[in-house]
Structure formats: structure tokens, C-alpha cells
ZALUM-626009 format. One record per residue: residue number from 0; residue in one letter; x, y, z of N, C-alpha, C, O in turn. Coordinates in Angstrom, 3 decimals. Last residue first. Layout:
<recs>
(NUM 'A' (X Y Z) (X Y Z) (X Y Z) (X Y Z)),
...
</recs>
This chain:
<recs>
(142 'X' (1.843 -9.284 -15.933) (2.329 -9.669 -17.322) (1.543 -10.169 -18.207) (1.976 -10.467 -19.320)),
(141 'X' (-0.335 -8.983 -13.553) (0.079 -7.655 -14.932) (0.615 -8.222 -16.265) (0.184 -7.920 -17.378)),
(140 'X' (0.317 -10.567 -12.543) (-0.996 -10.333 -13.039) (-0.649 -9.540 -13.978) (-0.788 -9.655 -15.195)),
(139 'X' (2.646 -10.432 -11.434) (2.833 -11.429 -11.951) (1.545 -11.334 -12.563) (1.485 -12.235 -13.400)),
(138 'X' (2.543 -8.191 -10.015) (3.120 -7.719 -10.993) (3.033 -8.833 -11.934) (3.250 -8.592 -13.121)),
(137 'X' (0.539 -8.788 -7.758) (-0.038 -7.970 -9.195) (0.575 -7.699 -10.166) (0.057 -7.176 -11.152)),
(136 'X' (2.063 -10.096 -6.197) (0.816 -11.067 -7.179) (0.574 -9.992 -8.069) (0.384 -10.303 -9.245)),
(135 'X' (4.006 -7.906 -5.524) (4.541 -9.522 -6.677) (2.968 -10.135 -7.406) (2.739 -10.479 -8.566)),
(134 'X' (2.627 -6.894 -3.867) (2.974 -6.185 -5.393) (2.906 -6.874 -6.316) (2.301 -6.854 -7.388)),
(133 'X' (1.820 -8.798 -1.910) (1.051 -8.120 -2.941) (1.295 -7.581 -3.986) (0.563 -7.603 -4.975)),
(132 'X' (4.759 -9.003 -1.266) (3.955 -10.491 -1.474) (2.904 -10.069 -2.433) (2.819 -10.604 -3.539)),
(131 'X' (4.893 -6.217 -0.148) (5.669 -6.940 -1.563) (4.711 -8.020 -1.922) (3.921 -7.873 -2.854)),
(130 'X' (3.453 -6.347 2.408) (3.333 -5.650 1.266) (4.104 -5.741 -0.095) (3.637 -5.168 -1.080)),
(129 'X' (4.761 -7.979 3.738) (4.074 -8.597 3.525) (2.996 -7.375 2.316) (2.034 -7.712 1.625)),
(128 'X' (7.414 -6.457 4.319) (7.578 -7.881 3.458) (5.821 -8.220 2.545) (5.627 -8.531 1.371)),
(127 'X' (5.901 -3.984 5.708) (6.593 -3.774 3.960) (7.215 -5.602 3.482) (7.398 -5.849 2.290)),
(126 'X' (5.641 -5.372 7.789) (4.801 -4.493 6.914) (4.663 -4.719 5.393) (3.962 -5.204 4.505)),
(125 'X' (7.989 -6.496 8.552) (7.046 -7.363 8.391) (5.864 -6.429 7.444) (5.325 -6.932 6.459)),
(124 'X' (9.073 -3.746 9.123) (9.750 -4.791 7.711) (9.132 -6.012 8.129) (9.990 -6.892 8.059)),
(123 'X' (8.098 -2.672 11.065) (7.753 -2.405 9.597) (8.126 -2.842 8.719) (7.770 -2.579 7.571)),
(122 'X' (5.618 -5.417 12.809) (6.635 -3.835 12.277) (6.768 -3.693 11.007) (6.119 -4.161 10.071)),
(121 'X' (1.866 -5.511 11.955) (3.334 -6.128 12.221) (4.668 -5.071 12.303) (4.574 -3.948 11.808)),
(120 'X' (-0.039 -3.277 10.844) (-0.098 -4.492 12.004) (0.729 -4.840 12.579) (0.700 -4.660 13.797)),
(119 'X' (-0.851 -3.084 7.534) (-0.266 -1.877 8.697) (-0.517 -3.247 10.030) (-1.350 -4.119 9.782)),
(118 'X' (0.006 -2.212 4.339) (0.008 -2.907 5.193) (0.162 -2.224 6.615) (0.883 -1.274 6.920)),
(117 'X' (-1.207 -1.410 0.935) (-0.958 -1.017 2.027) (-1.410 -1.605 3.323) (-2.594 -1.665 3.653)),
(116 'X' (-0.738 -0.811 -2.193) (-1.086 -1.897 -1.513) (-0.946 -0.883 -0.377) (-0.633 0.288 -0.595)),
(115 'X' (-2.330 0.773 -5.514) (-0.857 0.553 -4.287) (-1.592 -0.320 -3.504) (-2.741 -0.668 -3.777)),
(114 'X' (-2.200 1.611 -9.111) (-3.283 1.223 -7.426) (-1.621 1.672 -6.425) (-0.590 2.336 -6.530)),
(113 'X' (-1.121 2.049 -11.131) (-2.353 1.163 -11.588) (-3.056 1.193 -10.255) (-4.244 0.890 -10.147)),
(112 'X' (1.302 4.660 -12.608) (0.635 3.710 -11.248) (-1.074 3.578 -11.547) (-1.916 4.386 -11.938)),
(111 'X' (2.751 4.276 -15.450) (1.779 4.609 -15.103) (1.868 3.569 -13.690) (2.239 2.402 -13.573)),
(110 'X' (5.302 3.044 -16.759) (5.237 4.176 -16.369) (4.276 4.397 -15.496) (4.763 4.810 -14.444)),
(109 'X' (4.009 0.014 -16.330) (5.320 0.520 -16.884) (5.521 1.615 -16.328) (5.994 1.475 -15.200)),
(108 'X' (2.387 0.144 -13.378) (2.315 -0.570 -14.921) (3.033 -0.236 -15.862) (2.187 -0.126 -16.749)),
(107 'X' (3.022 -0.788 -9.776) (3.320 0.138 -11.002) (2.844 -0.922 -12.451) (2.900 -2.145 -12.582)),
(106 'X' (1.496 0.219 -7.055) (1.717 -0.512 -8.099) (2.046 -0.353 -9.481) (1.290 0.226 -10.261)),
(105 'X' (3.713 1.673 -4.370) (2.417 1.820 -5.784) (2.901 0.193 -6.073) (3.800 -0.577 -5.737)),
(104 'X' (2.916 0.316 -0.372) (3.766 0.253 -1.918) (3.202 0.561 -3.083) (2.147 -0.043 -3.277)),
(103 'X' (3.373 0.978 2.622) (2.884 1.064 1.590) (3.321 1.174 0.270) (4.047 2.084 -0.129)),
(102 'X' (5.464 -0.314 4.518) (3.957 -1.238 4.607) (2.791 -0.208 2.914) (1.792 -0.682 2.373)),
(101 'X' (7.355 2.377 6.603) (6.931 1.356 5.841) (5.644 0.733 5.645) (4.710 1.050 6.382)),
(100 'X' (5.538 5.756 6.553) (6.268 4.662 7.313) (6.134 3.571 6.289) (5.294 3.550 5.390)),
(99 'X' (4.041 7.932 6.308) (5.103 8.353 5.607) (6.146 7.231 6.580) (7.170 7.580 7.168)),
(98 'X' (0.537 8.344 5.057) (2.061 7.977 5.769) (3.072 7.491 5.622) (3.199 6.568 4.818)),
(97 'X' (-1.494 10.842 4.974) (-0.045 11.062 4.374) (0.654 10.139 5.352) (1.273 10.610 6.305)),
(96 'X' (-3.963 12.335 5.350) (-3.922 10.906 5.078) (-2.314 10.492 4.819) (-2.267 9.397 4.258)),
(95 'X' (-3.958 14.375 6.344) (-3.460 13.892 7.974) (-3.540 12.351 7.009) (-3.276 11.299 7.592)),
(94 'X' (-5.565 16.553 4.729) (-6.269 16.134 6.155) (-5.445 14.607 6.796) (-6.050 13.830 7.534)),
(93 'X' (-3.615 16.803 3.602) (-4.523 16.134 2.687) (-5.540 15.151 4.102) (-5.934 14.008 4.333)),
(92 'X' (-0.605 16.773 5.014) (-1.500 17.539 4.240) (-2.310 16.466 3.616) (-1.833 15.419 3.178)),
(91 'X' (0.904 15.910 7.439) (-0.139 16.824 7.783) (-1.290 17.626 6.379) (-2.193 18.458 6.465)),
(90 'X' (3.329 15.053 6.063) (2.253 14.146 6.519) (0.960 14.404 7.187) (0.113 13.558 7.473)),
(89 'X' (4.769 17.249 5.319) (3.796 16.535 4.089) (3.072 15.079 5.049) (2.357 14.240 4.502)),
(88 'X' (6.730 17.524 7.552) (5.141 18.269 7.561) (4.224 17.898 6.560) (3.022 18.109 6.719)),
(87 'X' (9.380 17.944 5.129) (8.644 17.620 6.615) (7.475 18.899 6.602) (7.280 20.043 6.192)),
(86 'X' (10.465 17.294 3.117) (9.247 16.992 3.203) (8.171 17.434 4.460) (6.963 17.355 4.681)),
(85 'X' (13.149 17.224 3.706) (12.690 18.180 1.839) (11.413 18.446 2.414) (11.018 19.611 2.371)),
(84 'X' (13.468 17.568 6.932) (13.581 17.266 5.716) (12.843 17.698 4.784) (11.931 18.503 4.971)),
(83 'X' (13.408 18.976 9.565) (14.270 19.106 8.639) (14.401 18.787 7.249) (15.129 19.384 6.457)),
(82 'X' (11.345 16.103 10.806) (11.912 17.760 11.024) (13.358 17.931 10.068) (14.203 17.043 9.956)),
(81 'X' (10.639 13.869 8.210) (11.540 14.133 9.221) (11.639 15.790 9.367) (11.903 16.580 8.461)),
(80 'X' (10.449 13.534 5.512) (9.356 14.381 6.136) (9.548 14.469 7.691) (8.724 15.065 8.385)),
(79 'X' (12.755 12.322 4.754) (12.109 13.569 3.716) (11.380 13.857 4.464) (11.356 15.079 4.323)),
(78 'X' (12.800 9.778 5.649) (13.362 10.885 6.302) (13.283 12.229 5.463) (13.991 13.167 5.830)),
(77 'X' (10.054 8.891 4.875) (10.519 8.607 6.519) (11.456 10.112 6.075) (10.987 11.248 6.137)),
(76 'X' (9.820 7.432 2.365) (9.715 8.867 2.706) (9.406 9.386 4.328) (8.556 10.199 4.692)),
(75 'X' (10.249 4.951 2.075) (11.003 6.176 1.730) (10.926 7.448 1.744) (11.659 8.338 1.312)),
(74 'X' (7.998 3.903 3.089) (8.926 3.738 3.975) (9.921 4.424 3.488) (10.754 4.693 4.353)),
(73 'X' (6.146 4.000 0.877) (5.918 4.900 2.324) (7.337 4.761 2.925) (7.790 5.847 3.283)),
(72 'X' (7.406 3.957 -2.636) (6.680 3.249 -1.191) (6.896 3.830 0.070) (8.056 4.183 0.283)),
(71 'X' (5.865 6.569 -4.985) (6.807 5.719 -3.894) (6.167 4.953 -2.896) (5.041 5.036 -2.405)),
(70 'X' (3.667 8.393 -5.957) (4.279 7.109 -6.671) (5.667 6.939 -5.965) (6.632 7.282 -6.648)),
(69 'X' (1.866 9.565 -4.275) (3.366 10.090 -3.871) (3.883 9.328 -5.317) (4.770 10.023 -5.810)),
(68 'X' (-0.197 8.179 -4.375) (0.111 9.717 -4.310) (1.166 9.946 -4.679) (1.313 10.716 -5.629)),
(67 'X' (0.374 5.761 -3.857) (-0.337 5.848 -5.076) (-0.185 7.463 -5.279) (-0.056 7.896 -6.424)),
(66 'X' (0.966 6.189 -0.925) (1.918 4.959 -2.315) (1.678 5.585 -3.417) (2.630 6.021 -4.063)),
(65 'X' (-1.153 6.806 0.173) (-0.091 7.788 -0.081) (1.091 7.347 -0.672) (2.079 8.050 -0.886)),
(64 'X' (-3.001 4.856 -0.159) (-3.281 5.887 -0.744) (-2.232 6.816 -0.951) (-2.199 7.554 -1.936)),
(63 'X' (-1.702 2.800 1.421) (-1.539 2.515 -0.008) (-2.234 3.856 -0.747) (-2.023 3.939 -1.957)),
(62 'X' (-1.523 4.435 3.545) (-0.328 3.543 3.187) (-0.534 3.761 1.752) (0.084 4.526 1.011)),
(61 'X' (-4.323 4.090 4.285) (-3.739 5.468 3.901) (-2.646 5.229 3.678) (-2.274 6.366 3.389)),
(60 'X' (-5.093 1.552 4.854) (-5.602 2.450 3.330) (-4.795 3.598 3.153) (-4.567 4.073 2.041)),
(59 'X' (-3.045 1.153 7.113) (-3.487 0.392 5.702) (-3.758 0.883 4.140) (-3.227 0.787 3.034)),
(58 'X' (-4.792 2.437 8.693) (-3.132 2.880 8.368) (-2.732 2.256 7.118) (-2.145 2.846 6.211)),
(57 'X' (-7.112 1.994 9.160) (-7.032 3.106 8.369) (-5.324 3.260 7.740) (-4.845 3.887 6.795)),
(56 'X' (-6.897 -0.639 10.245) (-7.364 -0.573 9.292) (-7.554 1.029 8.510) (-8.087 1.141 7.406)),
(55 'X' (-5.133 -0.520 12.595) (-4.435 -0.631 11.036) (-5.459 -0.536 9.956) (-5.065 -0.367 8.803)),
(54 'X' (-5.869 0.132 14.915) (-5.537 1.431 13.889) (-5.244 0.815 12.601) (-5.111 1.504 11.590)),
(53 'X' (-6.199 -1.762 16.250) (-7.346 -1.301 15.698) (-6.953 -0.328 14.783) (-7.718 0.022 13.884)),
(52 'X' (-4.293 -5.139 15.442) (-4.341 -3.834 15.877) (-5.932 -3.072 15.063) (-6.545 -3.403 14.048)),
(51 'X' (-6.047 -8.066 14.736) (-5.023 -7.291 13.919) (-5.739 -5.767 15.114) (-6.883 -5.461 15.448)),
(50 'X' (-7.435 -10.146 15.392) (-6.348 -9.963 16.290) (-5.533 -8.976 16.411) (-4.713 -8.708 17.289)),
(49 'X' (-7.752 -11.180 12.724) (-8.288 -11.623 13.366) (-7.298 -11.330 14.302) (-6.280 -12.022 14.276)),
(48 'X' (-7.220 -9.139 10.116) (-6.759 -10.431 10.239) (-7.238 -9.929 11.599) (-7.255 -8.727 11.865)),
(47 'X' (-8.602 -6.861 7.729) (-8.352 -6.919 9.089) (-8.114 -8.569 9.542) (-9.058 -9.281 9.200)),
(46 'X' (-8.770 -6.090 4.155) (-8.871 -7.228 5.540) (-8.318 -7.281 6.409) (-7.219 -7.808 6.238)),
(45 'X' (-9.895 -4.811 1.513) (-9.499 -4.950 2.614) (-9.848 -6.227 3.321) (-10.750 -7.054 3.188)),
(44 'X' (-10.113 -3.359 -2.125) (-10.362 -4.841 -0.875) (-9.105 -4.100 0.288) (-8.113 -3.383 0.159)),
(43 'X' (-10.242 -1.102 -3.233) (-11.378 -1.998 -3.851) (-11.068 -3.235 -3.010) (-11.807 -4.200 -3.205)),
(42 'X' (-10.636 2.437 -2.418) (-10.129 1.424 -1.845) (-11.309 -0.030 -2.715) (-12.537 -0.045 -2.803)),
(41 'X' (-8.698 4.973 -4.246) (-9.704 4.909 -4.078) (-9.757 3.146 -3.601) (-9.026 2.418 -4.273)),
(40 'X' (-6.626 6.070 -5.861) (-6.441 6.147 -4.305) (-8.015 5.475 -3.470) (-8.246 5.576 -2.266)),
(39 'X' (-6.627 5.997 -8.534) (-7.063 6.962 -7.953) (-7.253 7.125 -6.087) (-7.798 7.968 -5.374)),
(38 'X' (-5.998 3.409 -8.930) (-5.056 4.406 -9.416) (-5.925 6.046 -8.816) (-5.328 7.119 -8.904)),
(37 'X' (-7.060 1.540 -6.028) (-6.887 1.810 -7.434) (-6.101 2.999 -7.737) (-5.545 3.589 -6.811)),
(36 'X' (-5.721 -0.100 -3.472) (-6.576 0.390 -3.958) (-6.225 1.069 -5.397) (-5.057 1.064 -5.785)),
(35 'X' (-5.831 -2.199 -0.941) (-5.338 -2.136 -2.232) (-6.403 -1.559 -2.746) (-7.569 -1.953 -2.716)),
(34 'X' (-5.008 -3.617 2.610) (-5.833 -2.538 1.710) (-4.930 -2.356 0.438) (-3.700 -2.335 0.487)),
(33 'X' (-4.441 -5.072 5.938) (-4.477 -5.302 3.897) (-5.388 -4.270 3.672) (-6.374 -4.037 4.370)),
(32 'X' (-3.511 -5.596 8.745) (-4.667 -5.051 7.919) (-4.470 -5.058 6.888) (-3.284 -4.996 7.213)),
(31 'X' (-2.184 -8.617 10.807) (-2.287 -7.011 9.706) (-3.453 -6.831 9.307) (-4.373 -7.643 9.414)),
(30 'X' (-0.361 -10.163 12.618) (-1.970 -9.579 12.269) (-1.231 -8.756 11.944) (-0.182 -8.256 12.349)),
(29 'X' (2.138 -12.294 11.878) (2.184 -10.964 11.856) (0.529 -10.998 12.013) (0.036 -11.983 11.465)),
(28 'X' (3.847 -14.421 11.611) (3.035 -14.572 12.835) (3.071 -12.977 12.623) (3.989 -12.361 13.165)),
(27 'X' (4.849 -14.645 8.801) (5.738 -14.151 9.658) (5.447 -13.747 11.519) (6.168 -13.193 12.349)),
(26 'X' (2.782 -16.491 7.649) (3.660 -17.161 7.762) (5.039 -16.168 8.577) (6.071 -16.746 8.918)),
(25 'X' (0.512 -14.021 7.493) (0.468 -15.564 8.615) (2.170 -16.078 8.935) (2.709 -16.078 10.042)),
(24 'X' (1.780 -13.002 5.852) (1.651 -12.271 7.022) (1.561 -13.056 8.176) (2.099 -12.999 9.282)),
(23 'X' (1.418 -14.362 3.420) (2.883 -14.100 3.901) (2.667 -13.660 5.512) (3.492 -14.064 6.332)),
(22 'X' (-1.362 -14.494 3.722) (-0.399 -15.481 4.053) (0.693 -15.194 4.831) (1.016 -15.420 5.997)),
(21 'X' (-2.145 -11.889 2.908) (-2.348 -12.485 3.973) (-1.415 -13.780 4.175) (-0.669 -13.695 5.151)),
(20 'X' (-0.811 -11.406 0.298) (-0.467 -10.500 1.645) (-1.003 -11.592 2.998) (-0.245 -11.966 3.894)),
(19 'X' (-2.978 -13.164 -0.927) (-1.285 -13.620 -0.571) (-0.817 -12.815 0.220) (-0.228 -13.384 1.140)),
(18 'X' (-5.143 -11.828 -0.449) (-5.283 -13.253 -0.103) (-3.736 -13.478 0.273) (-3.303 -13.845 1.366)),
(17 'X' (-5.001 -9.320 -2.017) (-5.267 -9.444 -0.220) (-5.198 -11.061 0.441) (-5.207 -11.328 1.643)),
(16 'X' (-4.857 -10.403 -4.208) (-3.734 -9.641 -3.681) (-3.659 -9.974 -2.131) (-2.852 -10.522 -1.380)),
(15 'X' (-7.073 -11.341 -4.903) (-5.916 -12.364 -5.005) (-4.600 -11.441 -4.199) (-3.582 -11.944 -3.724)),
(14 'X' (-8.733 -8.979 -4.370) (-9.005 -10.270 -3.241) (-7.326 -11.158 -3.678) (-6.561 -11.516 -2.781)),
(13 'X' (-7.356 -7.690 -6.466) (-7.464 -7.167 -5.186) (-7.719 -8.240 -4.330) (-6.863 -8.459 -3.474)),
(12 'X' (-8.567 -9.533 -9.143) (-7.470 -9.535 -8.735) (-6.945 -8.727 -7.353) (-5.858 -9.204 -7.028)),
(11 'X' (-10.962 -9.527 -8.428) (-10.553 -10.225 -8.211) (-9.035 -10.278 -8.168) (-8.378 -10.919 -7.348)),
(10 'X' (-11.699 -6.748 -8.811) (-11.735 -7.263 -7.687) (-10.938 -8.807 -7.279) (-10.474 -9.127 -6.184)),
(9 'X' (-8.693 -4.997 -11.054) (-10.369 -5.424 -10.356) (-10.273 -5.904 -9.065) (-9.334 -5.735 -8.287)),
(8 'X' (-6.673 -2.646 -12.092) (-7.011 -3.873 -10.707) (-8.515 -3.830 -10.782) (-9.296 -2.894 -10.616)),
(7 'X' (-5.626 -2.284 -15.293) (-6.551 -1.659 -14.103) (-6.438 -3.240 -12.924) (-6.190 -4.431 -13.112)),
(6 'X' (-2.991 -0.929 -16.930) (-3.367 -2.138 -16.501) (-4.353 -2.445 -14.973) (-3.889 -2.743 -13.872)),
(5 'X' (-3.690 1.739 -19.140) (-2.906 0.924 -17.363) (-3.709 -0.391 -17.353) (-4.847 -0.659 -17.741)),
(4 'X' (-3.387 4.073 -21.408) (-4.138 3.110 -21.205) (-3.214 2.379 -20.197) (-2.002 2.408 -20.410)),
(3 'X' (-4.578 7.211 -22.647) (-3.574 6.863 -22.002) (-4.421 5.279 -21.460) (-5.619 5.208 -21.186)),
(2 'X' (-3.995 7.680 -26.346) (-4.964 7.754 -24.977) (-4.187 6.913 -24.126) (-3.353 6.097 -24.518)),
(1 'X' (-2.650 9.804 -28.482) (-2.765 8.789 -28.103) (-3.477 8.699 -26.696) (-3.486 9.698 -25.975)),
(0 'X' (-3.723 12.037 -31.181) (-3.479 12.015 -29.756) (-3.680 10.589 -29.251) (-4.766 10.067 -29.503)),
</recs>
């Protein structure tokens, strides 16, 4: 029996994450919140930028928790949980952590999800830009 083995996020690499999210975020005059968390949804860095909306710091974690759930990024599952859709109402389960807007992305390690990121502050394609910036540092970690 072979064991299953991912390419884990530490801290440092989470602070390197949350560091370049932050930039990019600077460089689109965005406050955001940053959160990246592990393959179990579980949170190893955050950061509220100076200015950054009060909700983002949960919208953030729950972004990248329902990245890591779902293994998709949040902003695809907008119209699946739309009245009518495959989904709708999956943003009401798991006590309400489920969102289902741009800004959250897995991280992927070939097959296996290793964490997700999750951005919340700016709209949503400042969200989701400045949630790539993170993927990218972890995918460029990963190799």
C-alpha cells in the first residue's frame, strides 16, 4: 500500500504567500485581508492590511477554506449556488462557512490539495488577482 504524500505549507512559506498577495494588492490600491490555510482548511497566516474592510478577515479564511473544500476557486461556484443552481443553498452548509465569490483559490500539488489562499477587501477581480499572486508563490515553492 502506497502512502499518500503533498507538498505541505509551513509557515514560512504562508508568510511568503501572504507577503506577495500583499503587494500585488498594494500595487492594485486594494486593502485586503490574506488567509492561507492547510489541506485541512485549517488557518497558518493572515493579514488584515491597514484600512482593510471589517468583514474580510473572516471572508478571507472562509474563501480559502471553501477552496480547499470544494477543490475549486470560489468564484466558480457563483452560479452553481445561484437560486436554481446544481448548488444552491451549499453556501448555508457547514454553519454558513461556504463562499461562493471570487478571492478563493486551492492550492494544488499534482492531484492532491496542499491548502488554499483566500482574499477578501477589493472587488472581485482585484480579489481573485491578488489571490493568484499567492498561488503562483506556492506553485513556484512547490517545484
Amino acid at each position: 500500500m502506497s502512502r499518500v504524500s503533498r507538498y505541505e505549507i509551513d509557515l514560512d512559506l504562508a508568510l511568503l504567500m501572504v507577503s506577495a498577495a500583499r503587494s500585488a494588492a498594494e500595487q492594485l490600491d486594494a486593502c485586503v485581508s490574506i488567509a492561507v490555510v492547510d489541506a485541512g482548511g485549517q488557518l497558518i497566516a493572515f493579514a488584515r492590511m491597514d484600512g482593510a474592510e471589517i468583514a474580510g478577515p473572516v471572508l478571507a479564511r472562509d474563501k480559502a477554506y471553501t477552496a480547499v473544500a470544494h477543490r475549486t476557486d470560489t468564484g466558480s461556484l457563483s452560479d452553481l449556488t445561484a437560486p436554481g443552481g446544481q448548488l444552491a443553498g451549499m453556501y448555508a452548509a457547514d454553519g454558513g462557512r461556504y463562499i461562493t465569490f471570487a478571492g478563493g483559490i486551492p492550492l494544488w500539488d499534482g492531484s492532491r490539495v496542499s491548502g488554499g489562499v483566500g482574499v477578501s477587501g477589493g472587488t472581485a477581480e482585484q480579489d481573485e488577482q491578488v489571490a493568484q499572486v499567492a498561488a503562483q508563490t506556492f506553485d513556484e515553492a512547490a517545484r
